[in-house]
C-alpha positions as CSV (number, residue, x, y, z in Angstrom):
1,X,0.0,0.0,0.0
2,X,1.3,3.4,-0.6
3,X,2.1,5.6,2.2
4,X,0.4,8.6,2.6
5,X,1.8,11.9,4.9
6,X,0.0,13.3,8.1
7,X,0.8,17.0,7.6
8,X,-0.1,19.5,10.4
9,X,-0.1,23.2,9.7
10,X,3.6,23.3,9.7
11,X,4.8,20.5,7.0
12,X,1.4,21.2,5.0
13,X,2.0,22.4,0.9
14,X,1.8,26.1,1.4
15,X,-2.2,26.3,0.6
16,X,-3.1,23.9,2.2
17,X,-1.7,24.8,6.0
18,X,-5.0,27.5,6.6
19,X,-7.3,24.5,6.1
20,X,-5.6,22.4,8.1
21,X,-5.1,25.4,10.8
22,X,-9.4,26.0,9.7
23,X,-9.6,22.5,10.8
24,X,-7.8,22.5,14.1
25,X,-10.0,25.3,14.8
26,X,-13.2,23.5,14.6
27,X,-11.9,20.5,16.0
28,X,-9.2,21.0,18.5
29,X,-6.8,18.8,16.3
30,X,-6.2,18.3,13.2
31,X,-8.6,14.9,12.2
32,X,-6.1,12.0,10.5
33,X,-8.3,12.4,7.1
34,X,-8.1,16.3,7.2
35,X,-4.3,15.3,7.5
36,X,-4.0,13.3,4.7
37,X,-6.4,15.3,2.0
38,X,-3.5,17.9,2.6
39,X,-1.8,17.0,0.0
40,X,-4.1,18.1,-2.7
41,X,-5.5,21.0,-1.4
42,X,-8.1,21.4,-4.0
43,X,-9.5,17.9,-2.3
44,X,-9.5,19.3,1.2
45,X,-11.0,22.3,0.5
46,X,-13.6,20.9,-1.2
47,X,-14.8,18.5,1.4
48,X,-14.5,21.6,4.1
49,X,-17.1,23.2,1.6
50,X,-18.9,20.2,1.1
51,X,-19.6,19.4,4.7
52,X,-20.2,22.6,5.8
53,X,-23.4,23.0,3.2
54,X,-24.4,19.7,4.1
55,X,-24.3,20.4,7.8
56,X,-26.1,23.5,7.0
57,X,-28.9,21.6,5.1
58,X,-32.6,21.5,5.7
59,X,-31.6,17.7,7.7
60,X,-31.4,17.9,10.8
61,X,-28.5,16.3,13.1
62,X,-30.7,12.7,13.4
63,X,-31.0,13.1,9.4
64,X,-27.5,14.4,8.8
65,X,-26.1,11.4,11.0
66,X,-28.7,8.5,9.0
67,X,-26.8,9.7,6.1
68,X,-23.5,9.9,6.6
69,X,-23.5,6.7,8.8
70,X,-25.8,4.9,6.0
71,X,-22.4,5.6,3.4
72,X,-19.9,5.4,6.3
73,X,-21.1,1.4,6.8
74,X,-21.9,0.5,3.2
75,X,-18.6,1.6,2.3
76,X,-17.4,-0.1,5.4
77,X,-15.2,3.1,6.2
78,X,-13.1,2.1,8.7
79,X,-12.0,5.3,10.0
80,X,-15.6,7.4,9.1
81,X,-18.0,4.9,11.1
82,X,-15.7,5.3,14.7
83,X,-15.0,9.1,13.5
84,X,-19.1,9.5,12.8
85,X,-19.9,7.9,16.1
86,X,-17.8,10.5,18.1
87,X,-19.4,13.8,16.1
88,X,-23.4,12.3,16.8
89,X,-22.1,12.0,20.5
90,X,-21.3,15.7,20.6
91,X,-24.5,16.3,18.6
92,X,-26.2,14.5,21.0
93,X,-28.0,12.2,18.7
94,X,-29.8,9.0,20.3
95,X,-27.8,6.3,20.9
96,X,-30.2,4.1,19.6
97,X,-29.8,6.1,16.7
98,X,-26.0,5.6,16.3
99,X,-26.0,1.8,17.5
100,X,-28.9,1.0,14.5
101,X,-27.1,2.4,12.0
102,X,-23.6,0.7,13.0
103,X,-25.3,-2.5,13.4
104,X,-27.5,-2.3,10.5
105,X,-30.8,-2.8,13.0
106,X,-33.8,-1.3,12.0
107,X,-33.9,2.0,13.1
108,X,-36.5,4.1,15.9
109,X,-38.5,5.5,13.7
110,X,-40.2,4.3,10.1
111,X,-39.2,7.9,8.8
112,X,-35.2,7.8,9.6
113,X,-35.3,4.3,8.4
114,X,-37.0,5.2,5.3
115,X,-33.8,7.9,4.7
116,X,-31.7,5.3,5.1
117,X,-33.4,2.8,2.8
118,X,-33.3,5.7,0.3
119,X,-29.8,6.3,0.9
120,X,-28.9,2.8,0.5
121,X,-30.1,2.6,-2.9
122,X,-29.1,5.4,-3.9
123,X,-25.6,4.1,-3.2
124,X,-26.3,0.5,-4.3
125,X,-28.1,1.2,-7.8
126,X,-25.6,4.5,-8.6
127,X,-28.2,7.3,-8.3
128,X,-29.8,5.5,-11.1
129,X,-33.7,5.2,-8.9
130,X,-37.0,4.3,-10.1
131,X,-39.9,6.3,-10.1
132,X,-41.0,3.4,-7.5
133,X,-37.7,4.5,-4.8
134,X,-38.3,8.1,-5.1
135,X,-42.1,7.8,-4.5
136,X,-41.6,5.6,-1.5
137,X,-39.2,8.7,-0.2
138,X,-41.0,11.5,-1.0
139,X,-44.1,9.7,0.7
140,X,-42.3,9.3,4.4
141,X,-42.7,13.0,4.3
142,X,-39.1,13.7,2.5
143,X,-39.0,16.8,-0.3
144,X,-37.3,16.9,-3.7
145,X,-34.5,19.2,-2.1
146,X,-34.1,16.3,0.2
147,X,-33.2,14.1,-2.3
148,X,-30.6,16.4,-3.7
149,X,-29.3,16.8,-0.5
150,X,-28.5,13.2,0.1
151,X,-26.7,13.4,-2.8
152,X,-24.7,16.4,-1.1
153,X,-24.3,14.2,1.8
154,X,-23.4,11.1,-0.8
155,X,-20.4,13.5,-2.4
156,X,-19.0,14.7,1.4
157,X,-18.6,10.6,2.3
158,X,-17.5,9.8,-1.2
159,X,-14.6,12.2,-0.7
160,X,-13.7,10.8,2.7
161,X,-14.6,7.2,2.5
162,X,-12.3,6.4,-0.5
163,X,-9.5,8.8,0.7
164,X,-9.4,6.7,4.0
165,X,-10.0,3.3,2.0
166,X,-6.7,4.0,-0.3
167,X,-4.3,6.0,2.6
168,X,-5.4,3.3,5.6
169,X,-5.6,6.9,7.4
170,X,-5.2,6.0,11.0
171,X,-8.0,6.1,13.6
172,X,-7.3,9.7,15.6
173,X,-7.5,8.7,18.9
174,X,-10.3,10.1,20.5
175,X,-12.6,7.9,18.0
176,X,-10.8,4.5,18.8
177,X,-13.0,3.8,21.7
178,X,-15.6,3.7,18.7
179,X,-14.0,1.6,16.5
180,X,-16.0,-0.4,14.3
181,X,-16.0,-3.3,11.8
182,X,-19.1,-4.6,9.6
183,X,-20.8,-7.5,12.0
184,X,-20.5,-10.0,9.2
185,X,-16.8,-10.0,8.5
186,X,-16.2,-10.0,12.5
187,X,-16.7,-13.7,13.0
């Protein structure tokens, strides 16, 4: 596998050490996967963007967390499913919530579980949904700008679930506690 660099805001390329220094501001440290985008700064500036329009969507944190957990598990994102556990914590989104999604257990409510089902396919079947799939969304109560903003969602863990899948990006330690692999492959 190809070794990738942790850079920090000191041993960053030049552009992208104040994203890296934006990043240590939101989060106290610099996250492994904010470390590792680094080296294309063009990548770590656009998932910045990208997450900050999706955590400023109409979802909210229940929604935001079916979403990105529902892609963080079917990609089986090492590093996103622990990481995603710790940010619903400080959201203060229901355990149950967290434990359904990491498990892939049906969910508290028919509504949440009906986002993840639609997220799911979406995934699974390539954006490419019947008439059928987007019916059965829209009529759990979800809107047409919902749908697009899955796909926002989709394009945030799409960005972060490969680079983590192709660098092996470490764990960062405050997520290890929450470390995670897919049920089925831990027998």
């Amino acid at each position: 596998m190809t070794d990738f660099t942790l850079y920090d805001e000191t041993n960053a390329p030049e552009d992208s050490q104040p994203l890296l220094a934006k990043s240590k501001a939101a989060f106290g440290m610099v996250p492994g996967l904010h470390a590792v985008m680094a080296e294309a700064p063009g990548l770590l500036e656009a998932f910045q963007r990208v997450h900050e329009l999706f955590a400023n969507s109409s979802f909210d944190k229940d929604e935001q967390t079916v979403v990105w957990q529902t892609v963080n598990v079917e990609n089986a994102c090492h590093y996103c499913v622990p990481a995603h556990t710790g940010i619903a914590k400080s959201m203060n989104v229901d355990d149950a919530i967290t434990d359904a999604l990491r498990n892939e257990t049906a969910l508290p409510t028919p509504r949440l579980e009906a986002l993840r089902d639609f997220t799911l396919k979406l995934v699974r079947q390539r954006g490419n949904l019947s008439d059928a799939d987007v019916q059965a969304f829209l009529d759990a109560g979800y809107t047409r700008r919902n749908i697009l903003e899955v796909i926002l969602g989709y394009s945030q863990k799409v960005m972060s679930n490969y680079t983590n899948h192709i660098a092996d990006t470490p764990v960062d330690a405050p997520f290890r506690k929450f470390a995670w692999e897919r049920a089925d492959k831990a027998a």
